[in-house]
C-alpha positions as CSV (number, residue, x, y, z in Angstrom):
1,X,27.2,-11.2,-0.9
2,X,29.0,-12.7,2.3
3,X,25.6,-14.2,4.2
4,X,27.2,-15.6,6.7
5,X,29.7,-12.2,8.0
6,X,25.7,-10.5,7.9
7,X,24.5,-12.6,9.8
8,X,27.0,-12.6,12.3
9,X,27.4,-9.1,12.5
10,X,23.8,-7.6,11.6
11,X,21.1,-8.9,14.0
12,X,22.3,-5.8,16.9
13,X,21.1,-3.2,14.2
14,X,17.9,-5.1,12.6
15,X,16.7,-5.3,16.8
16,X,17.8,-1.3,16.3
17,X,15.6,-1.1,13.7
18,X,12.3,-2.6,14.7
19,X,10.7,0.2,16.5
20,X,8.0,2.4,14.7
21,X,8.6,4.8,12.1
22,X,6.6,8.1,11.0
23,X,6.7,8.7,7.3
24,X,4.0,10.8,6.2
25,X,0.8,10.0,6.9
26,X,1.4,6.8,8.0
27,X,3.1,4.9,10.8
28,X,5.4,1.7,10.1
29,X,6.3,-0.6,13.2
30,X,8.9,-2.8,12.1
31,X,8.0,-6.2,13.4
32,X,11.5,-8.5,12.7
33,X,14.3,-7.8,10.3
34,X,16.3,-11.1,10.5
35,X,18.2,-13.2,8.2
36,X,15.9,-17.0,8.3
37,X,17.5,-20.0,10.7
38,X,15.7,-22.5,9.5
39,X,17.9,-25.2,11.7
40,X,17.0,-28.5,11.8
41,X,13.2,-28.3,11.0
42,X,11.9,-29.9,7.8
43,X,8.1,-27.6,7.8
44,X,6.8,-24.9,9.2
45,X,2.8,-25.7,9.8
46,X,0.1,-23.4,8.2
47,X,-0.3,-20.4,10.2
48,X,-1.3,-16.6,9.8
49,X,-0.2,-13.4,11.3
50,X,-1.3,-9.8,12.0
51,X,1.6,-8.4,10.1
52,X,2.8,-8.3,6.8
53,X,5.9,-10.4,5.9
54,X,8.5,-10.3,2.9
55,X,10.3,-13.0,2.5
56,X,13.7,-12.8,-0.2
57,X,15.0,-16.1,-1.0
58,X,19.1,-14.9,-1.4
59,X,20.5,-18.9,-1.8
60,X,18.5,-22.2,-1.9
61,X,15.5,-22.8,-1.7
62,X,12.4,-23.4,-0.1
63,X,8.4,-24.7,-0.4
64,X,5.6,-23.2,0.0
65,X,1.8,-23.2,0.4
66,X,-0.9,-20.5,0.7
67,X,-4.2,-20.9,1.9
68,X,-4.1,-24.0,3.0
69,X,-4.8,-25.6,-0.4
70,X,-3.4,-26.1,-3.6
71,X,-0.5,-27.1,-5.3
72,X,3.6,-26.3,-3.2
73,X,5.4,-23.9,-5.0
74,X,9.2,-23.7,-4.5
75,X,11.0,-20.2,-4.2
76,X,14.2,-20.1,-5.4
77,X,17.1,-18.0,-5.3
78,X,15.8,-14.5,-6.6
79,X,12.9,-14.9,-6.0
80,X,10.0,-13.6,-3.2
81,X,6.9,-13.6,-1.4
82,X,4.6,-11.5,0.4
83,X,2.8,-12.4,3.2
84,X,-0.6,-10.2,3.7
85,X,-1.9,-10.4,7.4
86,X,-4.5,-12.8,8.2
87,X,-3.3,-15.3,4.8
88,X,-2.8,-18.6,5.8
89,X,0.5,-20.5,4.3
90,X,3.0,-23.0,5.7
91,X,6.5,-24.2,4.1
92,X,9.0,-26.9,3.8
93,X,12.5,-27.4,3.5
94,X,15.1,-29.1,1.4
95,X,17.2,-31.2,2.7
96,X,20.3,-30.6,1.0
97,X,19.4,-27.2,-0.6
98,X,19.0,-25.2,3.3
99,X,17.6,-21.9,1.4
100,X,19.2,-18.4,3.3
101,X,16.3,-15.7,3.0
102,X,16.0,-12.6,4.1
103,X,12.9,-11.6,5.8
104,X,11.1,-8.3,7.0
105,X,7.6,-8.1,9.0
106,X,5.7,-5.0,9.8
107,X,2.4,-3.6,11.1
108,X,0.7,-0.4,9.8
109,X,-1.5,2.3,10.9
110,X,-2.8,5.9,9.9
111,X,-0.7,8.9,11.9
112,X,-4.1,10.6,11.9
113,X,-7.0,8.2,12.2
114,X,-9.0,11.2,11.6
115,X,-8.0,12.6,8.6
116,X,-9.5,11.6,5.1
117,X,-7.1,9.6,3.0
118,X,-6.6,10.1,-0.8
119,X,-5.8,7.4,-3.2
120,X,-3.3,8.7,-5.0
121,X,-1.3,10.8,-2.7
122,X,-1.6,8.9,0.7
123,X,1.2,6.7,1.7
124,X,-0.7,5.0,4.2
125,X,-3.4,3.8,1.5
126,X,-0.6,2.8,-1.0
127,X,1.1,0.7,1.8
128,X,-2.0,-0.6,2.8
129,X,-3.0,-1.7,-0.8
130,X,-0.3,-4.8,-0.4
131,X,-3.1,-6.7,1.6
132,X,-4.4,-7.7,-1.9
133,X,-1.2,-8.8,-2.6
134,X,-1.6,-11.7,-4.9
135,X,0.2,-15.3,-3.7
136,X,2.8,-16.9,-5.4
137,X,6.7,-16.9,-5.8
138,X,7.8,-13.6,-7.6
139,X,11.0,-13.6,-10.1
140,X,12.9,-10.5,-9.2
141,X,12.7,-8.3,-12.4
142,X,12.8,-5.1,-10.3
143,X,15.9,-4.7,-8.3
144,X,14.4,-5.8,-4.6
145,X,17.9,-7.8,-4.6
146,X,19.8,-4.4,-5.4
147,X,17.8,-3.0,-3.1
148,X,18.6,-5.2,-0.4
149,X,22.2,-5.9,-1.3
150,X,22.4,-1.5,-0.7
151,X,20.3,-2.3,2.9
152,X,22.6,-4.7,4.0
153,X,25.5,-2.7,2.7
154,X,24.7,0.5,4.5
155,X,23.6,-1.7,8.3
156,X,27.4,-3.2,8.2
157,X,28.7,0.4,7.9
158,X,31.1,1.4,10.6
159,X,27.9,3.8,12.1
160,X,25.0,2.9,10.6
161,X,22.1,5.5,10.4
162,X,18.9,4.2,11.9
163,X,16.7,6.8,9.9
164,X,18.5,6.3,6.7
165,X,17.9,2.3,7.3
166,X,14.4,2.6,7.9
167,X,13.8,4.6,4.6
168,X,15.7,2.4,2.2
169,X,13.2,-0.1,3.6
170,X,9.9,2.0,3.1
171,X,11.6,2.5,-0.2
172,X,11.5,-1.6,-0.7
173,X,8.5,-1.5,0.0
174,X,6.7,1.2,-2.3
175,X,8.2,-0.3,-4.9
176,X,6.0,-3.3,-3.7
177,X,3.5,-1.4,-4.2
178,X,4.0,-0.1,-7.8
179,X,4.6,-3.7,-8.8
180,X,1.4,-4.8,-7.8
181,X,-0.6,-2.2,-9.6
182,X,1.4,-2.8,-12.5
183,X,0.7,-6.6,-11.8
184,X,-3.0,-5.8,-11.6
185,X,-2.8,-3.3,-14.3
186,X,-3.8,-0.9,-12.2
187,X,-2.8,2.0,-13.9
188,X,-4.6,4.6,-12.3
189,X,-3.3,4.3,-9.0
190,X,0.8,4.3,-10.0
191,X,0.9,6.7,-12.3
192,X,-1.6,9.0,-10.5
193,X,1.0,8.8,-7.9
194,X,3.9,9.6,-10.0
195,X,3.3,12.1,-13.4
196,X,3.4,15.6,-12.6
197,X,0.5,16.3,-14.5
198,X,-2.1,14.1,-13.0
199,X,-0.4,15.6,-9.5
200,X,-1.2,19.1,-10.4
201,X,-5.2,18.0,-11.7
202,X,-5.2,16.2,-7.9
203,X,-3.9,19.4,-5.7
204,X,-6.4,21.7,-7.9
205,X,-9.6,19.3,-7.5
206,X,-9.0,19.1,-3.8
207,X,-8.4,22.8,-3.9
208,X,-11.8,23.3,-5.2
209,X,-13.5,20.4,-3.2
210,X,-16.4,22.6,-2.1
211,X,-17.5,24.3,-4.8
212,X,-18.2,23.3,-8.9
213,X,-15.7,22.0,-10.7
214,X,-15.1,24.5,-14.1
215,X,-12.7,22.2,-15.8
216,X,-11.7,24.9,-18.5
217,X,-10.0,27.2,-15.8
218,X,-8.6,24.5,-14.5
219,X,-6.8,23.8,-18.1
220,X,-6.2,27.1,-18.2
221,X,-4.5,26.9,-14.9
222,X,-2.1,24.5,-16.5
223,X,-1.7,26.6,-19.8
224,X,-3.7,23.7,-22.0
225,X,-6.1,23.8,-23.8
226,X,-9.0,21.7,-22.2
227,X,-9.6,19.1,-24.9
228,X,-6.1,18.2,-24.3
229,X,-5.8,18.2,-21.1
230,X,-8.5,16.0,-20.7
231,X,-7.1,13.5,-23.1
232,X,-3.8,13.3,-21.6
233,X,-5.3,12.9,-18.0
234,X,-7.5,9.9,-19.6
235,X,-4.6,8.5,-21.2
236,X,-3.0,8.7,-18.2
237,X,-5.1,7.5,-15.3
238,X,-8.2,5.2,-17.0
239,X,-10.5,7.6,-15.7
240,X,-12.2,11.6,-17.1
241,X,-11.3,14.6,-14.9
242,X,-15.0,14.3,-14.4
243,X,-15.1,10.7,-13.1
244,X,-12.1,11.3,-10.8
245,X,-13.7,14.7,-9.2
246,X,-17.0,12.8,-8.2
247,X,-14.6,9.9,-6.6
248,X,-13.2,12.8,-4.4
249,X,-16.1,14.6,-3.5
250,X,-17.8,10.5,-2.3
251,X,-14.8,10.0,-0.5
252,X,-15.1,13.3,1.3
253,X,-18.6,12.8,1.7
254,X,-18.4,8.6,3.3
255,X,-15.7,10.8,5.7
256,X,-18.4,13.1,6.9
257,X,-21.0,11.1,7.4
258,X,-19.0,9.5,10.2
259,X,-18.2,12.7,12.0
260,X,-21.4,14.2,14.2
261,X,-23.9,17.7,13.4
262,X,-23.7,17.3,9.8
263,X,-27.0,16.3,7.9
264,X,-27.2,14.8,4.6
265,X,-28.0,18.0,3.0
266,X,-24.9,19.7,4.6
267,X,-22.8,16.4,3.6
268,X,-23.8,16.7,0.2
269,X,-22.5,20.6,0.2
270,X,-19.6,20.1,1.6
271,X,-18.5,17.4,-0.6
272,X,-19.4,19.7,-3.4
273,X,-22.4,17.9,-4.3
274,X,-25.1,20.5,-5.6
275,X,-27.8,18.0,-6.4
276,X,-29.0,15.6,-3.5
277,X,-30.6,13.5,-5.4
278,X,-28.1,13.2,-7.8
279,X,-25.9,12.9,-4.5
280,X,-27.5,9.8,-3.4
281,X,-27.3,7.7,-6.3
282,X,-24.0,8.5,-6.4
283,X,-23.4,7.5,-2.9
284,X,-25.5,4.0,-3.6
285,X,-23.8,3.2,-6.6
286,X,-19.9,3.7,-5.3
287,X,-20.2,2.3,-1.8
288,X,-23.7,0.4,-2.2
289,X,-25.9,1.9,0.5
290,X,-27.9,5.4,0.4
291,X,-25.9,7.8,3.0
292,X,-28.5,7.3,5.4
293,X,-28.3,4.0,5.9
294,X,-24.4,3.7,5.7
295,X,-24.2,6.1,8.7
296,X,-26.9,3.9,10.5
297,X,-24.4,1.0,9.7
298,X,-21.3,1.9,10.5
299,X,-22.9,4.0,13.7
300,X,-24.3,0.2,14.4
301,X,-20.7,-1.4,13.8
302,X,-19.1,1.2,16.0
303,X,-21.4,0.6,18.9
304,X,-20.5,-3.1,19.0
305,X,-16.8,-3.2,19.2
């Protein structure tokens, strides 16, 4: 990889690039795309942001601390780290061994703060999953250098495409995402996002949000038999198709009981919830508050920004 003739030429189409981006239900503003000039500085102080940053160490190497505490760990060549916003962390340089990184920073939002967002299918949720990303340096054992050796590639083409740039990068950065579910074993979430099957069980629980579940026509549907079907959807995700239907129908319900002219009765059928009382415990158990008082305390929280 020539560094040096990239960073020359490619700073004109990283400014290109940092602008905001729709992709689904999400929006991406692209912060800073730029190659790290460390120059004659020896540390960088601790400090946090409101963005994310990836950092790709491509030659060299540098230090670095998170938090504020603990012990210096030194990224080397092929190796990263991510940056969540709001985590504190500060670095040093080698004398001797300058490292060359590549670094990308960006800000997220929802396209339609309205709209409820699902787990598993939600892009803006899945990107937004990387604030727990766990600190540390990160051996490259799933192409992000391949990755970004295609990036840089495709930027010092004779007439780049902006649009084709940004998605190789939203690219980079859901595999970040499936790394740290695999990471925290969270097996649920990547392969609910991925296996056809589990798909299909999503679109036909959303399907039948409002009303009661009858998990044999929904096997049916699929042209299973139902004990199989649920065994390959537990295998699967972690979870029953039971357990995963309530978790749908609370989500639904937490999203209505922000919205206006909708009692708890009529939040309770709407989510698909036949049984208030059963409803409530529900509620209390997943989020840790009755609905009443959750819409008393987020009606409270929204009255005081």
């Amino acid at each position: 990889m020539d560094i040096n003739r990239y960073k020359s030429e490619l700073p004109p189409v990283f400014n290109m690039l940092c602008q905001e981006i729709r992709i689904q239900d999400v929006i991406i503003e692209w912060v800073d795309i730029i190659f790290e000039q460390i120059g004659t500085a020896s540390k960088c102080p601790p400090h946090a942001h409101t963005w994310f940053e990836f950092n790709y160490v491509l030659a060299g190497q540098m230090g670095t601390r998170f938090d504020g505490d603990g012990d210096e760990i030194t990224v080397r060549e092929g190796e990263f780290f991510l940056i969540p916003p709001g985590r504190i962390h500060s670095h040093t340089y080698t004398r001797g061994s300058p490292h060359e990184g590549l670094c990308f920073r960006w800000r997220l939002r929802p396209a339609d703060p309205g709209r409820m967002e699902d787990d598993t299918r939600s892009l803006h949720s899945r990107l937004k999953s990387l604030q727990e990303w766990k600190p540390g340096a990160y051996r490259d054992e799933e192409g992000f250098g391949i990755m970004l050796a295609h990036f840089l590639k495709e930027a010092a083409a004779a007439d780049p495409s902006e649009f084709g740039l940004q998605l190789l990068l939203v690219r980079l950065l859901e595999r970040l995402c499936l790394l740290r579910q695999t990471l925290e074993g969270n097996r649920e979430s990547s392969v609910a996002a991925v296996d056809p099957l589990v798909r299909k069980v999503e679109i036909y629980m959303e399907d039948y949000l409002g009303s009661r579940l009858n998990t044999r026509e929904l096997a049916a549907s699929l042209h299973m038999s139902y004990g199989h079907l649920s065994r390959e959807y537990k295998k699967l995700t972690g979870n029953t198709i039971i357990e995963r239907m309530n978790s749908i129908r609370l989500e639904k319900a937490r999203e209505l009981l922000l919205l206006p002219g909708y009692n708890i009765s009529e939040v309770a059928e709407q989510a698909g919830f036949a049984d208030l009382s059963y409803f409530s415990k529900a509620f209390k158990k997943r989020y840790g508050q009755a609905p009443q008082s959750y819409r008393k305390a987020r009606a409270a929280s929204a009255g005081q920004t």
